[in-house]
C-alpha positions as CSV (number, residue, x, y, z in Angstrom):
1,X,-26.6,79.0,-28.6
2,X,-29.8,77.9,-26.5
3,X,-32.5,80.3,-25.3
4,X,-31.5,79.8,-21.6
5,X,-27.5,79.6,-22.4
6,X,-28.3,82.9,-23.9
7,X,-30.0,84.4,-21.2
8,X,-26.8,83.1,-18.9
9,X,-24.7,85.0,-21.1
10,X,-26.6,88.2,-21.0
11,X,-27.0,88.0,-17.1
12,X,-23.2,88.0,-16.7
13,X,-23.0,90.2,-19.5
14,X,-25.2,92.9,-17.9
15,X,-23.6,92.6,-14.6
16,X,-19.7,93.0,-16.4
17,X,-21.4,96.2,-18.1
18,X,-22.7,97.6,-14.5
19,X,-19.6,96.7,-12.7
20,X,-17.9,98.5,-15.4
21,X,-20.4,101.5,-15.7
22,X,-19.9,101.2,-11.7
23,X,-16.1,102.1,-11.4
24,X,-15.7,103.6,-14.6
25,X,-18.3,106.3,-14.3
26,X,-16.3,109.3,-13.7
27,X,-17.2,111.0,-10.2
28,X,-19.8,113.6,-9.7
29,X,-23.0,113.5,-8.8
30,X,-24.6,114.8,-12.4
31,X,-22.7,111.7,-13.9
32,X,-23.1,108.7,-11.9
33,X,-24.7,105.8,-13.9
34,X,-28.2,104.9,-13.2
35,X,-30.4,101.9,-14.0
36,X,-33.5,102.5,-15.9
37,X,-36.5,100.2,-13.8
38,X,-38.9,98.2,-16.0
39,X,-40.9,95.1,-16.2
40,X,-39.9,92.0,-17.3
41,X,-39.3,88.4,-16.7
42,X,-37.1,87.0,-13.8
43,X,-36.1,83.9,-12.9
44,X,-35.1,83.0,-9.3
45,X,-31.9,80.5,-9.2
46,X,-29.4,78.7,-7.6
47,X,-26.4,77.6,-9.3
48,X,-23.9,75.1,-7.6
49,X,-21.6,72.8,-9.5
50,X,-21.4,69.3,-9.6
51,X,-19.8,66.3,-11.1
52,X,-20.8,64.2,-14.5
53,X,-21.4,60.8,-14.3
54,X,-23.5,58.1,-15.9
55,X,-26.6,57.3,-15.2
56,X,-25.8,53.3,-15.9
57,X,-22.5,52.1,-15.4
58,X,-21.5,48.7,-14.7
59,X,-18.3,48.1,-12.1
60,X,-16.0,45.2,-12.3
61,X,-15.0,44.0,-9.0
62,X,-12.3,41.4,-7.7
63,X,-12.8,37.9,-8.0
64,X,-13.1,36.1,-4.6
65,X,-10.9,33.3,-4.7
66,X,-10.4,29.8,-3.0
67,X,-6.4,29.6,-3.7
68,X,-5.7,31.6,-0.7
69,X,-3.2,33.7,-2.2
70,X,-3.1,37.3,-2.5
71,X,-4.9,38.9,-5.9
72,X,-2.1,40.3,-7.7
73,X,-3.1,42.7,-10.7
74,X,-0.7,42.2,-13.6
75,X,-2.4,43.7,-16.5
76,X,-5.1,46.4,-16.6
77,X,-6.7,47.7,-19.6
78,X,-5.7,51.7,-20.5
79,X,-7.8,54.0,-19.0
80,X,-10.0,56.6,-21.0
81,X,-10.2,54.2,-23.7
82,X,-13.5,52.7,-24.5
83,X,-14.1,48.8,-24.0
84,X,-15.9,46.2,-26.4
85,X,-17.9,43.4,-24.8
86,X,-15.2,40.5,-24.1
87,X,-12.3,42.9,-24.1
88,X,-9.7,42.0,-21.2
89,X,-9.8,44.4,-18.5
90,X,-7.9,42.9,-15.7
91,X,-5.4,39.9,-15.8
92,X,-4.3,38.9,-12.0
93,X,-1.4,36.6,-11.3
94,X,-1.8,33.1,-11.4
95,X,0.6,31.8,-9.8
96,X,-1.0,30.6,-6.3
97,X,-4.1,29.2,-8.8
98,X,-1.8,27.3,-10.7
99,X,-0.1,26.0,-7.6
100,X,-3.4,24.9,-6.3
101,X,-4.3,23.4,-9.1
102,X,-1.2,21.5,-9.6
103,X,-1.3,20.2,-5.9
104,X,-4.5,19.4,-6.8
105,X,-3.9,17.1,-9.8
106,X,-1.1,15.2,-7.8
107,X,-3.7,14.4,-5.1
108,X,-6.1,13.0,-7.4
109,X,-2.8,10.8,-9.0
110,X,-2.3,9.8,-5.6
111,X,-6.1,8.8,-5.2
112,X,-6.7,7.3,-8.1
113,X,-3.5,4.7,-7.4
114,X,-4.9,4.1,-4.2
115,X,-8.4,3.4,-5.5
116,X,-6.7,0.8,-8.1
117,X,-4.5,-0.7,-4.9
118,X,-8.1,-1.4,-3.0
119,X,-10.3,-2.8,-5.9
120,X,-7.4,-5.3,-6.2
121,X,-6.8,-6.0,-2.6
122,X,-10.2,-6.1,-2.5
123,X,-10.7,-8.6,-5.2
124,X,-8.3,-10.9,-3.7
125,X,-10.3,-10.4,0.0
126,X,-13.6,-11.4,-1.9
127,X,-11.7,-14.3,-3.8
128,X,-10.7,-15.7,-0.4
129,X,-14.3,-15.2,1.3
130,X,-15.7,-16.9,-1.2
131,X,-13.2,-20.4,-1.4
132,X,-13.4,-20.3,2.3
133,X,-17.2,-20.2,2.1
134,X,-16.9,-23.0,-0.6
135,X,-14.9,-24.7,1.6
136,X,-16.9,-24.6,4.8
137,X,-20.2,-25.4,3.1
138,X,-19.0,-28.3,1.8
139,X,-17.2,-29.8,5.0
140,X,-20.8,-28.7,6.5
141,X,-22.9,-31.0,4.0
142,X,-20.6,-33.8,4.4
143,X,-21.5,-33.7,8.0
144,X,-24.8,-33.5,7.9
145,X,-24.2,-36.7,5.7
146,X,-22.0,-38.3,8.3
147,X,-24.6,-37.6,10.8
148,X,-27.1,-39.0,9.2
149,X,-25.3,-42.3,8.5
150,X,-25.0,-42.8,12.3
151,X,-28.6,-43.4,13.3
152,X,-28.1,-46.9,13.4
153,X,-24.6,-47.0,15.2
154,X,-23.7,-46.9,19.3
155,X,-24.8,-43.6,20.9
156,X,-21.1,-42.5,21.6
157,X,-20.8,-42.8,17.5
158,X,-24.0,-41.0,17.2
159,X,-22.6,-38.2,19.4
160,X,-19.0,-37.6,17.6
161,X,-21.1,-37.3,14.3
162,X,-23.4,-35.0,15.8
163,X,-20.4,-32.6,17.4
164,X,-18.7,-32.7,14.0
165,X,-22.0,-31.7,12.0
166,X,-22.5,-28.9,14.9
167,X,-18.8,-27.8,14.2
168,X,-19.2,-28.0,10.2
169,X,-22.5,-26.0,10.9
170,X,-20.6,-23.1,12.9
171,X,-17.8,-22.8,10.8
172,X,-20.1,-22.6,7.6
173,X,-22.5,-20.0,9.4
174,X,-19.3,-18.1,10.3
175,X,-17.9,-17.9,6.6
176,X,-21.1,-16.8,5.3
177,X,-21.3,-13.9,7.9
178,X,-17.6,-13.4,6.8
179,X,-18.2,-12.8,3.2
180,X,-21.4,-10.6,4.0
181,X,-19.2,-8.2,6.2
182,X,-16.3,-8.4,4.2
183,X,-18.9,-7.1,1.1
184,X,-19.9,-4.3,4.2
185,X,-16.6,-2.6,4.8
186,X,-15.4,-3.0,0.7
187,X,-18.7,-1.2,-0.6
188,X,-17.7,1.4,2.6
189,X,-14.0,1.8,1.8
190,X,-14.5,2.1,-1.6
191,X,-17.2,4.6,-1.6
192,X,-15.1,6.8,0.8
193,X,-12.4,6.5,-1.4
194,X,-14.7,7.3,-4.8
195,X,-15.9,10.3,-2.7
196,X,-12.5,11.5,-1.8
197,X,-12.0,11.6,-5.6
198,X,-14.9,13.1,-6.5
199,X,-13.8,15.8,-4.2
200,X,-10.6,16.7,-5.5
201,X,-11.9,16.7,-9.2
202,X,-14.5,19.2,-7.8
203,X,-11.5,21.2,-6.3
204,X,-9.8,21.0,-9.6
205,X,-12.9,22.1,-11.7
206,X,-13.0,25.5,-9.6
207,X,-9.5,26.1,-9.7
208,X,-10.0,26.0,-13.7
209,X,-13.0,28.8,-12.8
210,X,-10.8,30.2,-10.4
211,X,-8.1,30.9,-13.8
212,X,-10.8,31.6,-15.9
213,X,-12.1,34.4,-13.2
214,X,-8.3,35.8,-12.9
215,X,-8.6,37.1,-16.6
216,X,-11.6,40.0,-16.4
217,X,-13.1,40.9,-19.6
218,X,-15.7,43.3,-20.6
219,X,-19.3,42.0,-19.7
220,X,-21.0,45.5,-22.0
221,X,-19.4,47.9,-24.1
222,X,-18.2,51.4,-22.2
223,X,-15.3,54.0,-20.9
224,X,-12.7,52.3,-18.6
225,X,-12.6,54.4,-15.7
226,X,-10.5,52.9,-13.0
227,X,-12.0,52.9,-9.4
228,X,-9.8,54.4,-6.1
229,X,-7.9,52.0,-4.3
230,X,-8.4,53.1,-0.3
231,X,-5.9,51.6,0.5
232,X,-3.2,53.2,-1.3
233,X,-5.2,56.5,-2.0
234,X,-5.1,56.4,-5.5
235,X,-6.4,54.3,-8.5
236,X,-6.0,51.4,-8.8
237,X,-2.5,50.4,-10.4
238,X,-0.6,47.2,-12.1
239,X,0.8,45.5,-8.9
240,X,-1.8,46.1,-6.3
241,X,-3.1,43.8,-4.3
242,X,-7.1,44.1,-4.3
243,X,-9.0,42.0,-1.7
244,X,-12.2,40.5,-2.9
245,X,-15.3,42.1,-3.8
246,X,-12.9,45.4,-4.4
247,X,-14.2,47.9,-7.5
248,X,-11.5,48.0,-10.2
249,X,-13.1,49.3,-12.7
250,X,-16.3,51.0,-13.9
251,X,-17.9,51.3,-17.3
252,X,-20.4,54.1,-17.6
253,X,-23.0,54.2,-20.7
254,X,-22.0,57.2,-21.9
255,X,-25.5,57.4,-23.8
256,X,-27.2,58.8,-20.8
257,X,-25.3,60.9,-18.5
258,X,-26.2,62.4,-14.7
259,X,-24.2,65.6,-13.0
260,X,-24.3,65.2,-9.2
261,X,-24.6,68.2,-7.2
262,X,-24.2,68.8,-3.6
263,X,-26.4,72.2,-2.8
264,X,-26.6,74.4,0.7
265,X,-29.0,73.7,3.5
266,X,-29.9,77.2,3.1
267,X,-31.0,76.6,-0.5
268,X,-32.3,72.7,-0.3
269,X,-36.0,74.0,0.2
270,X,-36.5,75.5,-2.9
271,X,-34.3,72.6,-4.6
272,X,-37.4,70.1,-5.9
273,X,-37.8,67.2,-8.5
274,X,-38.4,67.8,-12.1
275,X,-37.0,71.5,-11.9
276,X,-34.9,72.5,-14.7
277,X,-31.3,72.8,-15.1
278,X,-28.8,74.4,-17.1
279,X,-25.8,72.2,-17.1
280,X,-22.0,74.3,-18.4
281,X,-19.3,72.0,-18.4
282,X,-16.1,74.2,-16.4
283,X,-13.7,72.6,-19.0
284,X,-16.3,73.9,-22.0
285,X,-17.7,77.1,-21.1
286,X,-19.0,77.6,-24.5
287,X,-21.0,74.5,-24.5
288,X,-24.3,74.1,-22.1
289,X,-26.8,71.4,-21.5
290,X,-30.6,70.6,-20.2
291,X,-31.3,68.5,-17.3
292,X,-34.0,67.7,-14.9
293,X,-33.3,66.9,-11.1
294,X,-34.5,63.5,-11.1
295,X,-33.4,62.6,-7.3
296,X,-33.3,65.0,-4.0
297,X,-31.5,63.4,-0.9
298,X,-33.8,63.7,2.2
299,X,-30.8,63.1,4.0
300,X,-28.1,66.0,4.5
301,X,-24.5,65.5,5.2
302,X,-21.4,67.2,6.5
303,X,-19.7,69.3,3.5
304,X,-16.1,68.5,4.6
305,X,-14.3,67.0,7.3
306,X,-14.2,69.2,9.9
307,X,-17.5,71.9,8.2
308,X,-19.9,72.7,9.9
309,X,-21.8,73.2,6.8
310,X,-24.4,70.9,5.4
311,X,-25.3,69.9,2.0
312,X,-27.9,67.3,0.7
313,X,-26.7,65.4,-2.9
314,X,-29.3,65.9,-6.3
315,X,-29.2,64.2,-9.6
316,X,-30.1,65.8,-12.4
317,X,-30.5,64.1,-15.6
318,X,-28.4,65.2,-18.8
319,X,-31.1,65.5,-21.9
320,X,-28.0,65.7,-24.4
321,X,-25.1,64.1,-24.9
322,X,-22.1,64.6,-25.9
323,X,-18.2,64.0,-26.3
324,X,-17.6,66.4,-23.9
325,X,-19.8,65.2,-21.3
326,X,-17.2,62.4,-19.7
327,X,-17.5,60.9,-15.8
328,X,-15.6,63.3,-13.5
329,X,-15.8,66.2,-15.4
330,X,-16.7,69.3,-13.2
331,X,-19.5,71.4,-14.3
332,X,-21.7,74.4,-13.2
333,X,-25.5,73.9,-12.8
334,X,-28.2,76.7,-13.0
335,X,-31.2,75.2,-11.5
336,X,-34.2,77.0,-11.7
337,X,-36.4,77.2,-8.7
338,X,-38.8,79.7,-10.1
339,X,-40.0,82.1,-12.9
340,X,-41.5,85.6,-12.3
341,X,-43.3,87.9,-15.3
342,X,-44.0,91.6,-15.4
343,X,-41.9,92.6,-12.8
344,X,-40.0,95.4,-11.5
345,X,-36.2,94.1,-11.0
346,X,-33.1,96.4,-10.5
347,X,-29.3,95.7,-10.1
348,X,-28.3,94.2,-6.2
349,X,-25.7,96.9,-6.7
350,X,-28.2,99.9,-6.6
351,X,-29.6,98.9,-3.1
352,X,-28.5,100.4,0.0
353,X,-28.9,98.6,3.4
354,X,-28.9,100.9,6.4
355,X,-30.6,99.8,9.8
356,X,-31.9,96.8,8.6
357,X,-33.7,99.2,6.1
358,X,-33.2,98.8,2.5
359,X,-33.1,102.0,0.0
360,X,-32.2,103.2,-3.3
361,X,-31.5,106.5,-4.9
362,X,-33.9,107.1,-6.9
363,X,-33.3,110.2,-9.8
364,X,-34.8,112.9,-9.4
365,X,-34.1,116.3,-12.7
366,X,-30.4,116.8,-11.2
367,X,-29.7,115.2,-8.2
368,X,-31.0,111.6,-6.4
369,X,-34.1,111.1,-3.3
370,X,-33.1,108.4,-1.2
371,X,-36.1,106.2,-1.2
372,X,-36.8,103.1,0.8
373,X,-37.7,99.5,-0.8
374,X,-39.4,96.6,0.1
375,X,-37.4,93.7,-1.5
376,X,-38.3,90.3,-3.0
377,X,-36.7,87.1,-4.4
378,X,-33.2,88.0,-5.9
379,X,-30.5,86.2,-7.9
380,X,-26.9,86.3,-8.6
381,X,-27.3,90.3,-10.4
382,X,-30.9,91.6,-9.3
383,X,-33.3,91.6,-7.1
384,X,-37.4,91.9,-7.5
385,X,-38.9,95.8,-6.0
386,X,-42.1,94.9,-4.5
387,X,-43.1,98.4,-3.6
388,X,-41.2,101.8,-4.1
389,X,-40.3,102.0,-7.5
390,X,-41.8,102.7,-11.1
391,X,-41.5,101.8,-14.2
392,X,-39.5,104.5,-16.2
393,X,-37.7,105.9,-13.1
394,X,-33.8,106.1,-12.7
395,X,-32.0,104.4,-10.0
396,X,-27.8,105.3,-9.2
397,X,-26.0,102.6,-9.6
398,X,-23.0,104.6,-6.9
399,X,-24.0,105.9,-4.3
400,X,-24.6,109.4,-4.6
401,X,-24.0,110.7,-1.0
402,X,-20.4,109.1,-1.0
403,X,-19.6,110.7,-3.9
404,X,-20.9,114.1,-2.1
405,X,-18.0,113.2,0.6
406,X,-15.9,112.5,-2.0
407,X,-15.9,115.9,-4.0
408,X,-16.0,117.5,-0.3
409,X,-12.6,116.0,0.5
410,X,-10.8,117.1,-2.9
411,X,-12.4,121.0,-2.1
412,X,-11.2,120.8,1.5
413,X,-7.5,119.8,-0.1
414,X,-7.0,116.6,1.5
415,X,-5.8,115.6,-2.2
416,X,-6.9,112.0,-1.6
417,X,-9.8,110.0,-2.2
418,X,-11.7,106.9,-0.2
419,X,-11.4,104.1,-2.1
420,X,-14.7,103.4,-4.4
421,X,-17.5,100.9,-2.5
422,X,-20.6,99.5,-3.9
423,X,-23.9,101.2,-2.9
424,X,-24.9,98.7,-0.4
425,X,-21.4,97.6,1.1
C-alpha cells in the first residue's frame, strides 16, 4: 500500500473510529469521548470522481462514399477485445458499391464499342477525303494543262479553258479544306469520346477504393471500444446505418491513461496544474494510483440539463498503469490543493456553530468550558484551529450541554430521549 493510499485509509479510518466513539459512547457527561489536539501535518483536498480514458486513442470513423447508398454495418469486431494492426473492425454492405461498380463496367463496354464504331467510321471518312482530294487535284492539273494549251486558239476557246481550270481550281481548294476539317471534328470526336472513357475507368478505380474503404481494419494496435450512435442512443450495433464521418470505433493506448474529472465552481480556484492526485478506481477500492492534473478548463459548463450548477472539466495524468485501469471505468480522485505542517487540527465533529460563532468544549478536570475558535482550511474529517486551542488539551467529541438536557429529561420522568445529533448540527 502507497504512503498516500495509506494516509486515505487512516483518514476514513479515524473518522469510522470517531463516528463510532460518537454514538457509541455511553451518555453522561464524565464519559463523553474527547479528542486529544496536537500538531501535525494536514493536507487540504478535494476529491471528486471522474472517468478513465486514454490519453491517445485513435477513432475509426465512417467511410464517406460516392455510391450513394446508405452505409450498412454488417460486421463489427467484439468489443473489449484488443485489436492488432490490420485486424478487421468494420465490414459495411456492399451491395450499392458493387452495383455502381457493375453499372460502371457496362458503361465503359458500351464506350469502348462506340470508340471502335468511330475509328472505323472514321477511317472510311478519311479514306474518302483523301480519293476525293486525289480526284480533284488531278482534274485541277489537267486543267491547268488544258488551259495552257489554248494560248494559241480563238478567245472563246481560251475562255471555256480558262472557266474549266477556275472550276478544277475550286473544287480542288474545296477538297483540301474538306479533308483538313474532316481531320478537325475526328481528332474532336475522338478525344471526347477517349475522355468519356477515361472518366468511367476513373469512376471504376474509386468504386474499387470505395470496396476497399467498406472493410475497416486496424490502422494501430488497441482496445475496441465502440462509440454511441446519437441517433439511436446507444452504441453502435450490426445493422446501423452510420452517415459519413460518424465515430464507430475508438482504440485507446492503454499504455498511458487519463481520468477526467468534472470539479465544483466553488472548488475550481484552488484546482491548478501539476497538483497531485490520488486516483481509486470505484470498481477496485483496494487499488490506488498517482496522477498529475495536466489540463484545467478555463471554460465552466452546466452540470446537467436543467442544473444550475457549474463545473469546469481537468485531466489528470495516470503515472501507472494497469489492467484495471480500462476507458470508462469510474474512479474517485483526491487532488491535493495544499499541505500544512505543525498544526493544530481537530475532528469537524467537535465544533459547534452558534451565531455565526464557532466553539468547542474544551475539557476541563470533570466537566467541559465552552470555548470559541477561529477556524482554518478543513477537509473531508478536520479542520485547522488557528487560535483557541493547545496542544495536549481535550476537546468532546458530543456535545456536552445536550447530554446535560438529556440526563434532565430521564430525572424529570419523561422516559424518553432526543434522538443523538452531532456537536455542530
Amino acid at each position: 500500500m502507497t504512503g498516500n493510499q495509506k494516509k486515505i485509509t487512516y483518514a476514513a479510518g479515524v473518522l469510522v473510529l470517531l463516528l463510532a466513539v460518537y454514538w457509541l459512547w455511553p451518555s453522561g457527561a464524565a464519559s463523553i469521548p474527547t479528542y486529544h489536539v496536537e500538531r501535525g501535518d494536514f493536507e487540504i483536498y478535494v476529491i471528486e470522481s471522474g472517468s478513465v480514458r486514454a490519453k491517445n486513442s485513435f477513432t475509426i470513423t465512417a467511410p464517406r462514399i460516392l455510391s450513394g447508398g446508405n452505409l450498412q454495418v454488417v460486421t463489427l469486431a467484439p468489443e473489449g477485445t484488443i485489436a492488432k494492426v490490420d485486424d478487421v473492425l468494420v465490414r459495411f454492405d456492399p451491395s450499392s458499391a458493387l452495383k455502381r461498380m457493375a453499372d460502371k463496367q457496362t458503361e465503359l463496354k458500351t464506350a469502348m464499342a462506340d470508340l471502335a464504331k468511330m475509328r472505323a467510321q472514321q477511317a472510311a471518312d478519311e479514306s474518302q477525303a483523301k480519293t476525293e482530294y486525289e480526284s480533284s487535284k488531278l482534274n485541277f492539273e489537267l486543267a491547268k494543262i488544258a488551259r495552257d494549251k489554248m494560248q494559241f486558239e480563238p478567245e472563246a476557246r481560251k475562255r471555256e479553258a480558262e472557266i474549266e481550270f477556275e472550276r478544277a481550281k475550286l473544287t480542288f481548294d474545296q477538297a483540301k479544306l474538306n479533308i483538313e476539317n474532316k481531320n478537325i471534328v475526328r481528332r474532336s470526336e475522338l478525344g471526347n469520346l477517349q475522355l468519356r472513357i477515361e472518366q468511367i475507368r476513373s469512376d471504376i478505380g474509386e468504386s474499387q477504393k470505395e470496396m476497399e474503404l467498406l472493410t475497416v481494419k486496424a490502422p494501430i494496435s488497441g482496445l475496441i471500444v465502440y462509440e454511441n450512435n446519437w441517433s439511436t442512443g446507444r452504441k453502435i450495433a450490426k445493422g446501423d446505418q452510420p452517415w459519413p464521418g460518424m465515430p464507430l470505433i475508438s482504440l485507446p493506448d492503454l499504455s498511458a491513461m487519463q481520468t477526467e474529472v468534472s470539479v465544483n465552481e466553488m472548488d475550481i480556484s484552488k484546482v491548478k496544474k501539476g497538483q497531485s492526485v490520488l486516483v481509486i478506481p470505484d470498481a477496485f477500492p483496494d487499488k490506488s494510483f498517482h496522477g498529475t492534473i495536466s489540463s484545467v478548463s478555463q471554460i465552466g459548463r452546466q452540470k446537467g440539463q436543467g442544473s444550475n450548477v457549474k463545473v469546469f472539466d481537468i485531466v489528470i495524468d495516470i503515472k501507472e498503469t494497469d489492467d484495471v485501469l480500462k476507458p470508462g471505468i469510474t474512479t474517485t480522485n483526491k487532488i491535493v490543493v495544499d499541505k500544512l505542517q505543525k498544526v493544530l487540527s481537530i475532528p469537524i465533529i467537535s465544533v459547534v456553530e452558534e451565531d455565526a460563532k464557532t466553539y468547542a468544549y474544551v475539557g476541563e478536570g470533570s466537566s467541559f468550558e465552552k470555548r470559541e475558535l477561529l477556524l482554518g482550511a478543513r477537509n473531508d474529517n478536520f479542520v485547522i484551529v488557528k487560535k483557541g486551542l493547545a496542544v495536549g488539551e481535550q476537546v468532546a467529541l458530543r456535545n456536552p450541554e445536550q447530554e446535560s438536557a438529556d440526563e434532565k429529561a430521564l430525572e424529570n420522568g419523561n422516559g424518553q430521549l432526543p434522538p443523538a445529533s452531532p456537536a455542530g448540527k
